[in-house]
C-alpha positions in Angstrom: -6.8 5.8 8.7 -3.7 4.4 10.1 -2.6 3.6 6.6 -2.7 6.8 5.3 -0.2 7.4 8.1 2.5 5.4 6.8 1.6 6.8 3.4 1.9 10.4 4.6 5.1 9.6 6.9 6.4 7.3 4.0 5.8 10.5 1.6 6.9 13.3 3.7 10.0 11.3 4.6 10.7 10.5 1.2 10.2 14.2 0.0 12.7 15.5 2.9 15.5 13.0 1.3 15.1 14.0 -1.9 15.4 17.5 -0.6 18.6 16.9 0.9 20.2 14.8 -1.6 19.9 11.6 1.0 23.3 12.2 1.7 24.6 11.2 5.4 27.4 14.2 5.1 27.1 16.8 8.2 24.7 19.5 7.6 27.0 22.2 7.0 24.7 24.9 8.8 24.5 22.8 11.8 28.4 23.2 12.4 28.1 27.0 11.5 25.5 27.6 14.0 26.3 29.9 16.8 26.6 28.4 20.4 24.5 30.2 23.0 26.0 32.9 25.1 25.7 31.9 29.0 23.8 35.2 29.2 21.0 34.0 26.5 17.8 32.6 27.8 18.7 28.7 27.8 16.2 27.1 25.1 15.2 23.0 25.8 17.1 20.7 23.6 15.1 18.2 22.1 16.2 14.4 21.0 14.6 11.4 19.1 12.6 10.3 21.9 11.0 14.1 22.3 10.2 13.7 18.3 9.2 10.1 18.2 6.7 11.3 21.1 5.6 13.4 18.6 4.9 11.3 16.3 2.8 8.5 18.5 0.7 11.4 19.3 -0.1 12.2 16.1 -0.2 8.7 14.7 -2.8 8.2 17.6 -4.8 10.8 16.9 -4.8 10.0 13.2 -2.8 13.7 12.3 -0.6 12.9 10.6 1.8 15.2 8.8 5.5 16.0 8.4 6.9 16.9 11.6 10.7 17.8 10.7 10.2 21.1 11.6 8.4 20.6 14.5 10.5 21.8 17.8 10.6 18.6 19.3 12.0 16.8 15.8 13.8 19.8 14.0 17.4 19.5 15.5 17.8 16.2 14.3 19.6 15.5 10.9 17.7 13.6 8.5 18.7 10.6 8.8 18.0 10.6 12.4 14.3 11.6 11.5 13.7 9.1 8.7 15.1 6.4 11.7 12.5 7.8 14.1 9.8 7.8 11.7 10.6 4.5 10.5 10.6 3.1 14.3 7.3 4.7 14.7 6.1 3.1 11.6 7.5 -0.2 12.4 6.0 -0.2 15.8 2.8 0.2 14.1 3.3 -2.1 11.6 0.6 -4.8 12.7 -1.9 -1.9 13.0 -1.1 -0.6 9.6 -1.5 -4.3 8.1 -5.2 -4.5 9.6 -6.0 -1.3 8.6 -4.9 -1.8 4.6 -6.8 -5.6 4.8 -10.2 -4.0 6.3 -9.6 -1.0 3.6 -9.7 -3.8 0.6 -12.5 -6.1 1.9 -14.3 -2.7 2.3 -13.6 -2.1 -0.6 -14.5 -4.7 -1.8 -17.7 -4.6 -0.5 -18.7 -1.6 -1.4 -17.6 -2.2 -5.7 -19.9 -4.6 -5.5 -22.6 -2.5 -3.8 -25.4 -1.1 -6.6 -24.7 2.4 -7.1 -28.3 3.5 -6.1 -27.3 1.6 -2.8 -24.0 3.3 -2.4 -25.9 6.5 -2.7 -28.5 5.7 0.3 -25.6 4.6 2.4 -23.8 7.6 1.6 -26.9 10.2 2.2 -27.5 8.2 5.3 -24.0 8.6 6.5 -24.3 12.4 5.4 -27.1 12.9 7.5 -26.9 10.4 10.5 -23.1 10.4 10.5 -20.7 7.1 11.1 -21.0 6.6 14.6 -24.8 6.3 14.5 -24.7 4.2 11.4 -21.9 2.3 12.6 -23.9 1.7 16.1 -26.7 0.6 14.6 -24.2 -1.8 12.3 -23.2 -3.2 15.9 -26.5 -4.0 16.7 -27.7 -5.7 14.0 -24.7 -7.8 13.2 -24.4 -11.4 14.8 -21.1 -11.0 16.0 -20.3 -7.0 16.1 -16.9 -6.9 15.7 -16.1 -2.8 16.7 -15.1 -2.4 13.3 -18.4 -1.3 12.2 -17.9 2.2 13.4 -14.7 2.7 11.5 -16.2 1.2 8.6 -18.8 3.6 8.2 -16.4 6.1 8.7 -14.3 5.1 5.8 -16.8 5.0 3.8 -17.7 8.4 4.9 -14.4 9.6 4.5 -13.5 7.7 1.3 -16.4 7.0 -0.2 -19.0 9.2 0.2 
């Protein structure tokens, strides 16, 4: 889910600092790279925005992974990509919230489940899958909510 996002990005960000020390100092590489000769195909220079469109994609199609060395993000210095990732995270941040409070009442919910119970919900999920179950959810609840879908895929996902 969404949270696992700001995990993962939270994670892979923290793992490229420790990599490079955290220092702000000027990547020495980057100075020593070679400028392009006029006759040299011209490559597209990417920027923050190019990687932080990176990033909403993936955050929206709940892929998330470390990106640094993803064309779009891999010019900028670290600091630059721990901003963008943070911006993208921070945009998000109401999402993410949701997401971690339906997470504990589900889990919730689902500790206090009988085992033998959490088994049938879980062989009905294996075999029906979590949009049916969640449908079904919908339809008998008395105020579907929407969330009954990505419920049963949690539980799927996390539990099962």
């Amino acid at each position: 889910m969404r949270t696992r996002y700001a995990l993962t990005a939270a994670s892979a960000l923290l793992a490229g600092l420790s990599l490079t020390g955290c220092g702000s100092t000027p990547e020495p590489e980057a100075a020593a790279r070679p400028k392009a000769s006029p006759s040299s195909t011209p490559t597209r220079e990417f920027d923050a925005h190019d990687c932080r469109a990176v990033l909403e994609r993936n955050y929206e199609a709940d892929t998330v992974y470390d990106a640094s060395t993803d064309p779009e993000c891999a010019e900028l210095t670290q600091d630059e990509y721990a901003e963008t990732v943070a911006s993208v995270i921070k945009g998000h941040k109401d999402d993410i919230v949701e997401d971690a409070a339906n997470e504990t009442a589900w889990d919730i919910a689902w500790e206090a489940t009988d085992k033998k119970q959490q088994g049938v919900v879980c062989d009905r999920l294996a075999a029906d899958g979590a949009l049916l179950v969640g449908q079904e959810m919908m339809n008998d609840a008395t105020e579907p909510s929407g969330k009954e879908i990505e419920m049963a895929q949690y539980y799927l996902d996390e539990k099962c």
